[in-house]
C-alpha positions in Angstrom: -2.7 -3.4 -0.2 -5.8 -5.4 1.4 -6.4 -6.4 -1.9 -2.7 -7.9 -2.1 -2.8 -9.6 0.7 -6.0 -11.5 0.5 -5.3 -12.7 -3.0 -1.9 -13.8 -2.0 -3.6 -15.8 0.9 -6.4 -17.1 -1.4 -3.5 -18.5 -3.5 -1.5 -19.5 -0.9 -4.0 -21.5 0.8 -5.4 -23.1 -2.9 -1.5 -23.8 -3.9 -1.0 -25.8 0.2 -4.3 -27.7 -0.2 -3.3 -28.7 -3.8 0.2 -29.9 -2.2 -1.3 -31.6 0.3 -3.5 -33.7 -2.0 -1.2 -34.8 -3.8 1.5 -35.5 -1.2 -0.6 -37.1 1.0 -2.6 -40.3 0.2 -6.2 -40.9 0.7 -5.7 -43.3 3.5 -3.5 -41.2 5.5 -6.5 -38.3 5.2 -9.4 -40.6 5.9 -8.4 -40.8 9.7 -7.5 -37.1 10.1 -11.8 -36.0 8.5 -13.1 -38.7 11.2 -11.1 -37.1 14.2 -12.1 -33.7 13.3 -15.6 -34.8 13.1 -16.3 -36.9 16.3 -14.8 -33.2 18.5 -17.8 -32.2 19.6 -19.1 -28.3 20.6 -16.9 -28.4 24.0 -13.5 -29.0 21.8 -12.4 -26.9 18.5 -15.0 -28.1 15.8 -16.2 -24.6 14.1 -18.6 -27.0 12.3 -20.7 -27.7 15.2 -21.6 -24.5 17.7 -24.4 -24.9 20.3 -27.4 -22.0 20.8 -25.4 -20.9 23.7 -22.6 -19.2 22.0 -24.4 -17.6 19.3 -25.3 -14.1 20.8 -29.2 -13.1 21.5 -31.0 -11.5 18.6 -31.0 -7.9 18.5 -28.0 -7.3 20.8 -25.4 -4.5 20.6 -22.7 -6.7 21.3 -20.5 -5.7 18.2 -17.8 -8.4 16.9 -16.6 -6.3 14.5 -15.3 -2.7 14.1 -14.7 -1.3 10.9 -13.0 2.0 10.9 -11.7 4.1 7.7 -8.4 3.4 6.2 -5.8 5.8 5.8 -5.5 7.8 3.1 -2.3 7.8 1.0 -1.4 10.6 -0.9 1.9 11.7 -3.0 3.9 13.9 -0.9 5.2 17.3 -3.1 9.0 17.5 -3.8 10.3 20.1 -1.1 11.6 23.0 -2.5 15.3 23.4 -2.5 16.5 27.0 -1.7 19.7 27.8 -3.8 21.3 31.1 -3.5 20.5 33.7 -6.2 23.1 34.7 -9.0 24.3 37.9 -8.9 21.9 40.5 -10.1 23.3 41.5 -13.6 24.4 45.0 -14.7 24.1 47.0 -18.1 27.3 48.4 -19.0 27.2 51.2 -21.6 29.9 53.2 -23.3 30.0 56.0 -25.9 32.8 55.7 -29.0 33.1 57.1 -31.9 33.4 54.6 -34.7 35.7 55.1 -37.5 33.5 57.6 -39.7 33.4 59.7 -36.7 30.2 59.3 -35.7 28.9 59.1 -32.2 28.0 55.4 -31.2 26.9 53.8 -27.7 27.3 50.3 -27.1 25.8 48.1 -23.9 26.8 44.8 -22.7 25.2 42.5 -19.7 27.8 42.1 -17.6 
């Protein structure tokens, strides 16, 4: 799903940069670049950070935490409980056929 989502961002943020270049002209963009650039380390520029907020070497101050994603698994079908058939029964019977001889027949019932 991480995966997903950062290629969907990648693309997203290739496919509004694209937009933007072509919607907006090179003049309007030229003034925008020179703002960003003359904020210095007090205001927002990422670009320009001063010693003092960069954290000392070899402290244990952590910035990130990385902990294990959860596991997915298939879940099992539940079982579903159905009530038995009745038990079946052998039915036998004795006949004589028609030569007179003794016969026994069974049947499931």
């Amino acid at each position: 799903m991480d995966r997903r989502f950062f290629l969907k961002s990648v693309l997203s943020l290739a496919g509004a940069g694209a937009a933007a270049a072509l919607l907006i002209p090179e003049a309007q963009a030229l003034p925008l670049l020179e703002e960003f650039q003359t904020l210095d380390a007090t205001g927002a520029n990422p670009l320009m950070v001063s010693e003092s907020d960069l954290p000392a070497q070899g402290s244990s101050e952590a910035q990130y935490y990385y902990s294990q994603q959860p596991r997915y698994y298939r879940r099992r079908r539940r079982r579903v409980y159905r009530p038995l058939p009745p038990p079946r029964v052998r039915r036998c019977w004795t006949f004589y056929d028609r030569w007179g001889r003794l016969m026994r027949r069974c049947r499931w019932v």
